[in-house]
C-alpha positions in Angstrom: 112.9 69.2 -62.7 111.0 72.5 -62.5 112.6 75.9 -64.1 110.9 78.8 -63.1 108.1 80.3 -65.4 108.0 77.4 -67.4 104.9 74.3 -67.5 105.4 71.0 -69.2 103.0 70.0 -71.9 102.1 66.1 -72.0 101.0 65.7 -75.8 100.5 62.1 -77.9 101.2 62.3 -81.7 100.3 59.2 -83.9 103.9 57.2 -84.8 103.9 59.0 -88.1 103.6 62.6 -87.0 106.9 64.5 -88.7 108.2 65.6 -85.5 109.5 62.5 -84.6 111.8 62.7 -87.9 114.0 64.6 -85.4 116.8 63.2 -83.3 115.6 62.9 -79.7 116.7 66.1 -78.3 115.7 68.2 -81.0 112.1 67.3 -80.8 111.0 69.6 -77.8 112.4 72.8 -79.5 111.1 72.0 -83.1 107.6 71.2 -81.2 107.8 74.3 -79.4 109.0 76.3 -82.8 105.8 74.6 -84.5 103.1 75.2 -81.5 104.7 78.8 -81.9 104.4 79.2 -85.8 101.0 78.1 -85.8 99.8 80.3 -83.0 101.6 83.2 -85.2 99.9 82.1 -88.6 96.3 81.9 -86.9 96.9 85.4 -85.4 97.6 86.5 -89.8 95.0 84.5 -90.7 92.6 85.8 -88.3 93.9 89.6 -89.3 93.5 88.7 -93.2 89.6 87.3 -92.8 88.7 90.4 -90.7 89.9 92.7 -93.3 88.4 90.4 -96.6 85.0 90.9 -94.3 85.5 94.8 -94.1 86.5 94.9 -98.0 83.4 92.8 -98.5 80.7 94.9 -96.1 82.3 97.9 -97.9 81.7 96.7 -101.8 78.3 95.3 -100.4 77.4 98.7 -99.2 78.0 100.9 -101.9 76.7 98.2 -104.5 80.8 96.8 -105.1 81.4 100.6 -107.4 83.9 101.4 -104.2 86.7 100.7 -107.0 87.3 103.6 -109.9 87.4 102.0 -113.6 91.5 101.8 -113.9 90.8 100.9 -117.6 92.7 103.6 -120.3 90.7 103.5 -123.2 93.5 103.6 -125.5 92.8 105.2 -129.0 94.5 103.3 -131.9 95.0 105.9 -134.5 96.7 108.2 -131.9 99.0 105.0 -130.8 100.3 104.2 -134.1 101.2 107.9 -135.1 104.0 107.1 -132.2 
């Protein structure tokens, strides 16, 4: 049966592939939820390496000093008259 704006996917998973730990007729939405979760998480993925490369070119650049020193030098006598 054809529904409009929709194609059938033919696919052969190995007998022990977790999607068929679902009841038939639950398997072709949690397949499609999964196909659609992992499209989504390669999209993040693919986001999160481009900007590791740009924070990488950008420390390689300016010899990795792009970061201030956040360390307080904290002066002991001062602290214990607190």
């Amino acid at each position: 049966m054809a529904r409009k704006g929709l194609k059938r996917l033919e696919i052969w998973l190995p007998d022990n592939h977790p999607i068929w730990q679902y009841p038939p007729g639950q398997r072709s939405p949690m397949a499609r939820e999964m196909l659609d979760l992992a499209l989504y998480l390669e999209k993040r993925l693919r986001r999160l390496e481009e900007k590791l490369d740009t924070l990488s070119r950008s420390e390689t650049t300016d010899g990795g000093n792009s970061r201030e020193d956040t360390t307080a030098s904290i002066n002991p006598d001062l602290f214990l008259e607190l």
